[in-house]
N, C-alpha and C positions, 0 to 999 in steps of 0.2 A: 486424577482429576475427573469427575462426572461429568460429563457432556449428555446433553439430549439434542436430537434431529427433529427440531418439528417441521420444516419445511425441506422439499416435498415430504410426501410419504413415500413408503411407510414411516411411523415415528421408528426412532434407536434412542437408544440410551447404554452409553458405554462409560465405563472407570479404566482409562487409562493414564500412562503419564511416559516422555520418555517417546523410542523410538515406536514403541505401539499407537502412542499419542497421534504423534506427526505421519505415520502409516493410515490412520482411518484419514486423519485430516488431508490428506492427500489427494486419496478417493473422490473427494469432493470439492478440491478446489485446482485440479489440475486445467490446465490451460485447453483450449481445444485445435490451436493450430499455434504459428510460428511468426505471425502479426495479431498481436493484443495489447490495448494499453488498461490497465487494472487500477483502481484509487485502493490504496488503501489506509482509512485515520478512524481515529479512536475519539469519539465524543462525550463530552458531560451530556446529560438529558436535556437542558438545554441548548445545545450546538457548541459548545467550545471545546476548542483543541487542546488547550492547556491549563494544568491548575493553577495553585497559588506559587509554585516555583516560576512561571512558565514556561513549562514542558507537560509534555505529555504522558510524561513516566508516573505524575502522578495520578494519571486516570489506571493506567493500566496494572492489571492482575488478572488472574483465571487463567485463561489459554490464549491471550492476546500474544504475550510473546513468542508464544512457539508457532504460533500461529504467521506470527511477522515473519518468523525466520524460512517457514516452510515459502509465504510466498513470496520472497525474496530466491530462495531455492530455485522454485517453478519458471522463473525469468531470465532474460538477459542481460537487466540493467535496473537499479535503482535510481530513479528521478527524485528530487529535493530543490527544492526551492534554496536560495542562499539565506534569506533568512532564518529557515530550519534552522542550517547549517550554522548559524549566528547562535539562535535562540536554546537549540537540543545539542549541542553539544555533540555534532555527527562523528562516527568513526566511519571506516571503509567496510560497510557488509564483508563476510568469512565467503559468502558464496555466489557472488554477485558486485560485479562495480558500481561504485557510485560515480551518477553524473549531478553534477550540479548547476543550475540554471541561474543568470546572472545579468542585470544590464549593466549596474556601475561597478562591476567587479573583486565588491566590497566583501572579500572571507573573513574578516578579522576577527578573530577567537574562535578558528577555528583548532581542531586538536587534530589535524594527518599530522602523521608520520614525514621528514623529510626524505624518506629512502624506501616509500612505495616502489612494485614492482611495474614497467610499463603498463597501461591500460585499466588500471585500478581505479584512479580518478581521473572523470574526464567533467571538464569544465565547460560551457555551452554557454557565451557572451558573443557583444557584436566586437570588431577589429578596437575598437577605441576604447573598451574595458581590458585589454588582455595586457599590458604592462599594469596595474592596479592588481588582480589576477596574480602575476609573476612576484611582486613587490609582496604578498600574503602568504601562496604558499610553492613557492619557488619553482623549482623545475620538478615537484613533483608532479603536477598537474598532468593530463593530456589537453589542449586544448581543440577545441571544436568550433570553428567563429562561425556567428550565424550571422547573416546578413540581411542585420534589419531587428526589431524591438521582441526578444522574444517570449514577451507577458502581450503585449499587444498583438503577437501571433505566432500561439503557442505553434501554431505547425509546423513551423521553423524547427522547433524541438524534435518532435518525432520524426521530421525527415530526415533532422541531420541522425540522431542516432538509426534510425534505421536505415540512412546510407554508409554508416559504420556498423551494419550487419547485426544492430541489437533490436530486434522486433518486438520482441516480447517484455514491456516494460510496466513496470510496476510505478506508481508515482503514490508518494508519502508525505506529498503536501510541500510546504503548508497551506491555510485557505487561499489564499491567491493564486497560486499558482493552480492548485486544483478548480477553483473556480472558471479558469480562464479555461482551461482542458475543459471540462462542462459546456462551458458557453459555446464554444468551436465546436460543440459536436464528435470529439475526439476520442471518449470516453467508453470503452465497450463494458466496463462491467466497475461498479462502485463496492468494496468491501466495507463495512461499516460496522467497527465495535462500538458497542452502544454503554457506556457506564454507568449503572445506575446514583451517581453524583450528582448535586446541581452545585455550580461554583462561578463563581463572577469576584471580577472580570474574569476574562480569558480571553485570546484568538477566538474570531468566529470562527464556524466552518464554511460561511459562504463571505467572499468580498467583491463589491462591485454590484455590475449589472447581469447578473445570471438570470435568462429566460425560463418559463415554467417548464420543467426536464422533467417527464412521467419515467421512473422507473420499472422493473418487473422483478418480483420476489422470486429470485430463484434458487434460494434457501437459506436457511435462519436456523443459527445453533445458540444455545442456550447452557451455561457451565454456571459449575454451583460457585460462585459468586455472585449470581442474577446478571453477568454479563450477556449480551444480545451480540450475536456475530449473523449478519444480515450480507447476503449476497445479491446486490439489486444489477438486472442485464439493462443495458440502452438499445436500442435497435431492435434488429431481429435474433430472435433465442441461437442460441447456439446451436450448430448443426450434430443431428442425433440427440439421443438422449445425455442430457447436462452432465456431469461428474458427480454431482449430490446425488443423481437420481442410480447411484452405481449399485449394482446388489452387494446384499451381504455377504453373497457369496464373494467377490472380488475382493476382499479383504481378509489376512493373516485370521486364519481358525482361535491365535491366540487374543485376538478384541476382545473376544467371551461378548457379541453385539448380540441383545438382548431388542425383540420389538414386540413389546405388547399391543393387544388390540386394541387398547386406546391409551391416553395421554393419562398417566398417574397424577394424581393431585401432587401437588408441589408442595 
């Protein structure tokens, strides 16, 4: 697979696929401490989450999926919304738990496993959703009761997980649920694959009342399916220099990373 690096510089342009793949992509999207919370969704061009199935599988292709898998990797927990989990058809990440965020405790259709290993899936509702919860998808669950609405205040979410020692979270949507992370302020860094598709209907990518949120480009990869893989920071940049901005040299001699002095016509 072709990748080019346009954001920062210098430009790269690499052909890999496979563990060399997921090795440069690494370089540049590794975490910078041990409390981060990461968005990461895949959009049509104009903002929707899902295609004509409703899911998202039909936007994606290029280096999207290896790319999920990597920062799934990078973390300690996967965040979802329960409608995802309704609408995509969720399994349990290979390298990472899933938690699942819920007020009326409603998984139904969902596909776990009834003989997860402890701590796989953990479930995040308040006390009065967690028999609903049980009655869906049994005791394989871990439950986490949060106390109090927690779409109406997502930070209920990231405390309780990160009072169960999972800091470094990655959240996969859907719009509400990422929206509401946005709104709060919550959100250190937004990954954003961009599809070159337009498709409607779909899931937006924003729901509700979300205030005007200035992002900062902190790198943009571009694969030969004209997919857009955008790193935007919230806050302040991250301390030292970013992961994208990592040398060539930090990377396996077999990349074969190529940086011309300027941008080749497409």
């Amino acid at each position: 697979m072709r990748v080019r690096r346009l954001v920062p510089d210098p430009f790269e342009e690499v052909d890999l696929d496979g563990e060399a793949l997921e090795g440069w992509l690494h370089g540049r999207y590794d975490l910078p401490g041990e409390r981060w919370l990461r968005l990461n969704l895949i959009s049509a061009l104009g903002g929707q989450l899902t295609g004509p199935s409703g899911s998202s599988n039909d936007l994606a292709a290029g280096i999207d999926r290896p790319l999920l898998k990597l920062l799934r990797s990078l973390c300690d927990v996967v965040l979802v919304g329960a409608a995802s989990v309704r609408a995509e058809g969720y399994t349990i990440p290979r390298r990472a738990p899933l938690a699942v965020a819920t007020v009326s405790g409603d998984l139904d259709g969902h596909v776990f496993p009834p003989d997860l290993p402890p701590g796989r899936l953990l479930v995040l509702c308040p006390p009065e959703a967690e028999e609903r919860v049980r009655s869906s998808v049994g005791r394989a669950a871990e439950l986490l009761p949060i106390d109090g609405d927690p779409m109406a205040e997502p930070q209920l979410l990231t405390a309780a997980l990160r009072d169960h020692g999972l800091g470094r979270i990655v959240c996969e949507g859907g719009g509400a649920l990422a929206s509401r992370l946005i709104a709060a302020g919550l959100v250190d860094e937004f990954c954003h694959s961009l599809a070159p598709v337009v498709v409607s209907p779909g899931a937006p990518l924003t729901v509700g009342n979300v205030p005007l949120t200035t992002g900062r480009l902190d790198g943009l990869l571009l694969d030969e399916t004209d997919r857009l893989y955008a790193r935007w920071g919230f806050g302040s940049p991250r301390d030292g220099s970013a992961p994208a901005a990592a040398s060539a040299a930090s990377s396996p001699a077999s990349h074969a990373v190529t940086a011309p002095s300027q941008r080749p016509a497409s």
